[in-house]
NUSE-672385 format. One record per residue (C-alpha): residue number from 1; x, y, z. Coordinates in Angstrom, 2 decimals. Layout:
BEGIN
num_x_y_z
NUM_X_Y_Z;
...
end
This chain:
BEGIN
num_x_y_z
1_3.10_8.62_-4.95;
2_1.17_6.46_-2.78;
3_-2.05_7.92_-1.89;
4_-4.49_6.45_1.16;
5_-6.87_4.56_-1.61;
6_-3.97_3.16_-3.62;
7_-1.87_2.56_-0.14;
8_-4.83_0.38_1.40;
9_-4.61_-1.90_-1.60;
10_-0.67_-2.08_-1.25;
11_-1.31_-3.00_2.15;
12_-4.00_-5.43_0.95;
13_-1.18_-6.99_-1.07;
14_0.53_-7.47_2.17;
15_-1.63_-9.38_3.57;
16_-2.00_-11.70_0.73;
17_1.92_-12.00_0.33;
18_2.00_-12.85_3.93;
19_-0.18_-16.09_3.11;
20_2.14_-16.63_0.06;
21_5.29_-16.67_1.99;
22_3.74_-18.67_4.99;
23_4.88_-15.92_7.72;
24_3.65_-12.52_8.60;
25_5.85_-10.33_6.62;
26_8.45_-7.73_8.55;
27_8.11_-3.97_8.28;
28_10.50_-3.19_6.08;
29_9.29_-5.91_3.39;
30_6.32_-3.69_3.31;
31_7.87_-0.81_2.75;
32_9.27_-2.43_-0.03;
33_6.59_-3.09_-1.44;
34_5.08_0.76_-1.27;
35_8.32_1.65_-2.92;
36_7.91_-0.89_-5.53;
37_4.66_0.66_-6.23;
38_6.11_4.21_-6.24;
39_8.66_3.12_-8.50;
40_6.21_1.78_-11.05;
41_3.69_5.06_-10.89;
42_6.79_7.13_-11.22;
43_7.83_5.25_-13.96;
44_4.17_6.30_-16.26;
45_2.31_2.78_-14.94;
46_-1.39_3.03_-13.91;
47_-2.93_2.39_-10.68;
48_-3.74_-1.67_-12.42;
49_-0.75_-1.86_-13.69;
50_1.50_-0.85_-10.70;
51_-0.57_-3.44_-8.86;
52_0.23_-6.13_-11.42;
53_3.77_-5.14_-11.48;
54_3.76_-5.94_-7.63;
55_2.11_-9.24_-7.88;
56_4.87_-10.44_-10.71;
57_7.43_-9.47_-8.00;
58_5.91_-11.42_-5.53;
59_4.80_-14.55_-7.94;
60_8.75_-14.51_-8.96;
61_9.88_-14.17_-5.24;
62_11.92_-16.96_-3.68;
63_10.32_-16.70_-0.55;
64_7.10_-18.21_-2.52;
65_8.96_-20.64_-4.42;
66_10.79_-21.91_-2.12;
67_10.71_-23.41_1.48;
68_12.34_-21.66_4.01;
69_13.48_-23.08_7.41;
70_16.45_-20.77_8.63;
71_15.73_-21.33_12.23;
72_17.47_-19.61_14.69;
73_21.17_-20.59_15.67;
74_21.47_-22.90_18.57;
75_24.87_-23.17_20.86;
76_25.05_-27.07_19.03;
77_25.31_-25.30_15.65;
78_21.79_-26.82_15.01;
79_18.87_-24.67_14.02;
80_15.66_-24.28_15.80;
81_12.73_-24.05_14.21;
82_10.26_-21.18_14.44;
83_6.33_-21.63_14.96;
84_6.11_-20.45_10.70;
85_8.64_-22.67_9.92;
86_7.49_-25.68_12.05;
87_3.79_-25.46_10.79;
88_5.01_-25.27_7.13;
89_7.20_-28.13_7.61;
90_4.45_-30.14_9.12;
91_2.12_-28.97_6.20;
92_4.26_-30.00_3.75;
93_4.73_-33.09_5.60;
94_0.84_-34.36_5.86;
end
């Protein structure tokens, strides 16, 4: 399992998928994460390759692939745009 050295660079990982996905990322994302790592030390991986194994999930993740702007419903049936979603737009824009 997870232990507090191997955790901190999980949550490490966070941080940097965060910046890959151009929002902070929810708690449950990185949970997923910690579990993906689990899964991969369970499965015989080392500490490197575990961490590798994350980063190919993340590389191959629609959210970083992809531009998201979901918005939140509006009573129009438009979408608003979050702050995230605004700034990426405007990035992309420029």
């Amino acid at each position: 399992t997870c232990t507090a050295a191997n955790r901190t660079c999980v949550d490490g990982l966070a941080g940097f998928v965060g910046e890959a996905f151009r929002r902070p990322l929810e708690t449950g994302e990185v949970d997923e994460l910690r579990i993906a790592y689990d899964n991969a030390i369970a499965d015989g991986l080392t500490h490197t390759q575990a961490m590798e194994s994350l980063l190919r999930i993340v590389l191959q993740s629609p959210q970083l692939l992809y531009r998201e702007a979901l918005g939140s419903p509006t009573s129009g049936g438009e979408r608003a745009l979050g702050s995230y979603e605004l700034a990426t737009r405007l990035a992309y824009f420029l």
